[in-house]
N, C-alpha and C positions, 0 to 999 in steps of 0.2 A: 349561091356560094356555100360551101360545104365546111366542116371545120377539122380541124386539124387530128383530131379524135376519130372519125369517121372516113375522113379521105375527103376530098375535092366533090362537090355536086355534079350532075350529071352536065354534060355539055362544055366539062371548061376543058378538054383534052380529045386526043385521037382513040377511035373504035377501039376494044382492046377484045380479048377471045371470051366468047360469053359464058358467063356462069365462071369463070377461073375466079380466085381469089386474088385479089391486090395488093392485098398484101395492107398494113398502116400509111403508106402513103398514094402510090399508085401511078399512072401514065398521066392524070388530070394535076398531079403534084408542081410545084415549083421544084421541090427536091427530087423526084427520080431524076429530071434532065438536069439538074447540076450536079447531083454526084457521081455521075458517069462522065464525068468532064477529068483528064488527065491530070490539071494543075489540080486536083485535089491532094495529091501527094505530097507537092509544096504547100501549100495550108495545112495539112497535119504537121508539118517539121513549125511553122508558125505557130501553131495551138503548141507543141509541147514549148516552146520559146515562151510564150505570155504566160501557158499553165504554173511552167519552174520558176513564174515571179513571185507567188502564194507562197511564204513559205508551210505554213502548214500543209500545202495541199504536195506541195514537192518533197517535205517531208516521209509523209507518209507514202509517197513509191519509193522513198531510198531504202526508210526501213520494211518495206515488204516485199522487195523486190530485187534482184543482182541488177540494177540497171544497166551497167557496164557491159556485162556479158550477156543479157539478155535484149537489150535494147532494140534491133530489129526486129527480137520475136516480138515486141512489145508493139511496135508500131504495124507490124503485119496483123496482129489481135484486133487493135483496133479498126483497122481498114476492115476487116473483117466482119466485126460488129457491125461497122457502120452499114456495110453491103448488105448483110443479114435486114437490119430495121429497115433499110431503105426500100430493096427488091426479094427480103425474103417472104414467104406468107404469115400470115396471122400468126397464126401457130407457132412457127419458126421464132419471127419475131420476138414473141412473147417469153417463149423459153430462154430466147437468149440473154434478153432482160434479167429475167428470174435469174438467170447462171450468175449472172454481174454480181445483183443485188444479194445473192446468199454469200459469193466468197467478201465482198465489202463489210456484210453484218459480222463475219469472224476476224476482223483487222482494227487493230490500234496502232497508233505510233506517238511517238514524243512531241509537244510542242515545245521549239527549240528555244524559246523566247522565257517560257514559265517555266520548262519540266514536266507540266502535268500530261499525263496520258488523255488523247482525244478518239472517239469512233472514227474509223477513216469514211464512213457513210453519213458523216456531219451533214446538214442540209446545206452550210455556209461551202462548203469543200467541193461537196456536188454540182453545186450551183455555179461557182467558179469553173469549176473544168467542162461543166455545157457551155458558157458563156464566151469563154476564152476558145471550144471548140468553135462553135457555129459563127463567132467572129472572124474567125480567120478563116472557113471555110467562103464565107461570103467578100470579104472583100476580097481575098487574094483572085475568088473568080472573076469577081467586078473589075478589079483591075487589072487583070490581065486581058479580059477582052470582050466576057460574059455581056451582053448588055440586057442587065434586067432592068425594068422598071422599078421607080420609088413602092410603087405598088407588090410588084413582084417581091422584091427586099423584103417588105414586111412579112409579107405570107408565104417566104419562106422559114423567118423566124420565127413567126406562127406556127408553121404544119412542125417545126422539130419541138415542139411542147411535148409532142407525144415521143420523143427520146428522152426528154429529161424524166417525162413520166414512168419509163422503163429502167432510168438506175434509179428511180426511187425518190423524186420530186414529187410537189404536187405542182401541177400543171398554173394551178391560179398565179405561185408566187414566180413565176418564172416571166423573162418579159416576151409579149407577144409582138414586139414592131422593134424599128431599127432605134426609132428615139427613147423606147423604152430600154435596150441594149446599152443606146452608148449614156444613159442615164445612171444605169446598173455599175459600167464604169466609175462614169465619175464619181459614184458613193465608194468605191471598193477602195479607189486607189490608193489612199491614205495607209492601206496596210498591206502595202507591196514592197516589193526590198530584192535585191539582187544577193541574197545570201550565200554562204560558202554552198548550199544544195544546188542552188541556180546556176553557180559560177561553174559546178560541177557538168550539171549538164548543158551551158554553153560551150564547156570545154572538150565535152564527149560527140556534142553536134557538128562541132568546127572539124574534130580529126577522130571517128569513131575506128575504133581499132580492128585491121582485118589482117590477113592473111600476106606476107611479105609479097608476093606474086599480082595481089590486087593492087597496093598502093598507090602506082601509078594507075589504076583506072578511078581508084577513090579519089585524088587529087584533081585527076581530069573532068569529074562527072560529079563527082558529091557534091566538093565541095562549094565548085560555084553555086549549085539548088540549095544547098543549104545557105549560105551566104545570101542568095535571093530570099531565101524565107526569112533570116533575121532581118535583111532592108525594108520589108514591106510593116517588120511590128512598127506600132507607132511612136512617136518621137518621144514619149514621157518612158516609154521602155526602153529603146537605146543609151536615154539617161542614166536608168537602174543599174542597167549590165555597164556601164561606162564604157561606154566602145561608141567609135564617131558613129552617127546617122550619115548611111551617106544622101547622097543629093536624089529629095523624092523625084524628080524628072526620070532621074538615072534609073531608078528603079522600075517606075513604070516601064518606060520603053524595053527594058530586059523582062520586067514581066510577060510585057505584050509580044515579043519576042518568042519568047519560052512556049508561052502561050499557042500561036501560031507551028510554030516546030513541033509542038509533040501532040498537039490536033491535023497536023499530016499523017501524022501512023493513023493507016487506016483503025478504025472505031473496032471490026472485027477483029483484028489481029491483038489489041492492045486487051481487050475484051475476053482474050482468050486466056488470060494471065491467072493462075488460080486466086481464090475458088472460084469465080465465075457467075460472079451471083446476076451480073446483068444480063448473060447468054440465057441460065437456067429462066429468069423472068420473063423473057421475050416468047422463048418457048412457053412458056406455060399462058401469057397473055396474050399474044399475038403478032403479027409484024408491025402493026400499029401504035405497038409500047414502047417503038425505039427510041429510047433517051434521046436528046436533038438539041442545042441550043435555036434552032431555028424552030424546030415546035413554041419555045418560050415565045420569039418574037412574033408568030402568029396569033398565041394567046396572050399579046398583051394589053388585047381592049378587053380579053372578057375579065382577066384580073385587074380590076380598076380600084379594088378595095382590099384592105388585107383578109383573108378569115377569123376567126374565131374562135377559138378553142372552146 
């Protein structure tokens, strides 16, 4: 078993092209085949949902940020990153990292509670917005259809050590398994709050503002996926935002749903949506590197343990 800093050991994945670079995680990953899974989109609109509970951490995108009128660049960015660390190379990777971590070191913002000016590269701040990402990127797959193992779970939470390690974590304090995640929760949540920033971008998620022409396709097509991404937070955040939880039954089954419908668009076509970082990966690895949820379920006797950072 391999760790999370290195990539996966040899034998736990499919041939990939030899001698190519893997990039930080790789074909042997738990993460290459889940983030080439569709419902990741809906788990980002989730992560920004849990992120803008933090008020500190929501703070500081309002003050650095046009969130309003920026807000799809913002989440195209991220998708972006995320592809980069996932299926870019070493190299890639790394810079991208580096890119993050220099514009964070030149940002402050107001804590709205004291006044006092805070680094927006807090390790507290950081920590929260990997936690709140890679939560939501994991269950929303889980429940929509994913079927990873308890084992799988961990060592996916595992292998993304080495994304918090690239906005500028250190890898030890982050949690490596799913009990140590929802452990990280339950210390945090005492200082969560649905404040006028949060309210702001629940407000912005519900009906983001486009173009008179679009309306009707935003109403048809957003906002149910958005609406799906806030059902799936968990019940102690639908408290915050004070907005009913509807019935987890309900949600599942429209997850699994959603799920099913946009895993019919064939994998190429959907694949081919810029940048492209999955296409670019395959070519450079092989036919072998094909992200797959059915790769996972072949590999899930040899992942029986999580890794290790």
């Amino acid at each position: 078993m391999g760790n999370a800093a290195t990539g996966p050991g040899p034998g736990a994945g499919p041939r990939t092209g030899s001698g190519a670079d893997p990039g930080l995680y790789g074909p042997a990953s738990v993460t290459w085949h889940c983030h080439g899974d569709p419902m990741m989109w809906i788990a980002g609109v989730r992560a920004l949902y849990l992120q803008a509970l933090h008020p500190r951490a929501v703070r500081g995108v309002m003050e650095n940020s046009d969130f309003r009128r920026d807000a799809w660049g913002r989440l195209l960015r991220t998708a972006d990153f995320v592809g980069t660390l996932t299926y870019g190379t070493t190299e890639a990777a790394e810079r991208a990292g580096g890119r993050v971590r220099a514009i964070h070191r030149r940002l402050s913002a107001t804590d709205p509670a004291t006044g006092r000016t805070f680094p927006v590269d807090d390790p507290e701040l950081l920590l929260w917005i990997h936690c709140a990402q890679i939560d939501s990127f994991l269950h929303v797959l889980r429940r929509s259809g994913i079927a990873l193992t308890a084992a799988q779970a961990d060592r996916y939470v595992d292998e993304n050590r080495v994304n918090a390690r690239l906005v500028g974590l250190d890898p030890a304090g982050v949690p490596a398994d799913t009990a140590q995640l929802a452990a990280y929760f339950d210390k945090v949540r005492p200082e969560l709050a649905a404040g006028p920033d949060a309210l702001a971008v629940d407000d912005f998620l519900r009906g983001p503002p486009v173009p008179p022409l679009l309306v009707p396709g935003r109403n048809l097509l957003w906002r149910p996926l958005a609406g799906l991404a806030y059902g799936s937070l968990p019940g102690w955040a639908h408290q915050l935002y004070g907005r009913p939880a509807p019935a987890p039954r309900s949600v599942t089954r429209r997850l699994r749903l959603t799920g099913r419908v946009l895993r019919s668009i064939p994998a190429g076509l959907r694949w081919k949506l810029p940048p492209g970082h999955i296409l670019k990966a395959m070519r450079r690895m092989g036919p072998g590197s094909r992200p797959s949820p059915y790769t996972l379920r072949t590999s899930a006797a040899i992942l029986d343990r999580p890794g290790r950072a």
